[in-house]
C-alpha positions in Angstrom: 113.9 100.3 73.8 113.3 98.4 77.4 114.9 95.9 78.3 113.3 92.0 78.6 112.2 91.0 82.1 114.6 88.1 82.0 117.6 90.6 81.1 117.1 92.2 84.2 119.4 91.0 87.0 118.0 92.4 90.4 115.6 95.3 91.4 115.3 97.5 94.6 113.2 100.4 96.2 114.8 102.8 98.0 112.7 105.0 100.3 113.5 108.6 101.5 111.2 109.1 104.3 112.8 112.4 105.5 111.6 114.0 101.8 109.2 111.6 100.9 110.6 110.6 97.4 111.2 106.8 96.2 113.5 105.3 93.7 113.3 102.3 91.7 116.4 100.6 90.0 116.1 97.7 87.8 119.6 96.2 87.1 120.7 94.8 83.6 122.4 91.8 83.7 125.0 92.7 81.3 125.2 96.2 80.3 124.6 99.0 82.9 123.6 101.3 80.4 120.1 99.7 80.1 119.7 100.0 84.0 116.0 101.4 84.4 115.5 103.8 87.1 112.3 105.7 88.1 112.3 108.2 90.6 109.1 109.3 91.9 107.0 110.3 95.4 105.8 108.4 98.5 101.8 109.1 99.4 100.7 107.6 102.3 104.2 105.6 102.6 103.2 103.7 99.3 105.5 104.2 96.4 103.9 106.2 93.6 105.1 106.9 90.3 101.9 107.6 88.1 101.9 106.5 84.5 106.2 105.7 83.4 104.7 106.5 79.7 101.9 108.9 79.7 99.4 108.6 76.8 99.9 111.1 74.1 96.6 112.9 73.8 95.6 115.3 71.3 96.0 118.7 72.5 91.6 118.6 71.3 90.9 115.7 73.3 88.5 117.1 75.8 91.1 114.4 78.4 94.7 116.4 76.9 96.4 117.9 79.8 99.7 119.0 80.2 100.2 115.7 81.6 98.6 113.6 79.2 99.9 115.5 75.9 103.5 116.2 75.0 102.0 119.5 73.0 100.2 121.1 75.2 103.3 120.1 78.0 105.6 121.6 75.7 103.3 124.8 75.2 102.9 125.1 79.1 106.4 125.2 80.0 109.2 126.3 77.8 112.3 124.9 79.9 110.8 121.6 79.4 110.3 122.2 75.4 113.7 123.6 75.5 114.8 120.6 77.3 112.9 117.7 75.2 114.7 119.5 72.3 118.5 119.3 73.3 117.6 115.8 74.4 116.0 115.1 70.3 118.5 117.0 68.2 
């Protein structure tokens, strides 16, 4: 579960121009266990993370791509099944 807006204690961007990625870290006021930190790319120096919680399409919806559905993801690349499995059991 997130954490509330007014849990949060301080955020920050940090930008790594030399390889272009970004990371965001929201800071819980109490426990730093519930920290939230995204990690993502720069494009066109603007911070870019895409969607944080993809829709789960229907591997039939004519919009299901690997991206948008956790089956067909988990079809296309078995590290990542393998991986979404140790992190579940």
């Amino acid at each position: 579960m997130l954490p509330r807006v007014k849990d949060m204690q301080s955020d920050s961007i940090t930008k790594y121009k030399d390889v272009s990625p970004f990371t965001h870290h929201a800071k819980h006021c109490k426990n730093s266990s519930k920290d939230v930190i995204a990690h993502d790319i720069l494009i066109h120096d603007k911070c870019d993370t895409g969607a944080l919680i993809p829709p789960d399409l229907s591997p039939t919806d004519a919009n299901a791509t690997p991206s948008a559905s956790s089956v067909l993801a988990m079809e296309g690349d078995p590290e990542f099944a393998e991986q979404c499995c140790k992190v579940t059991v």
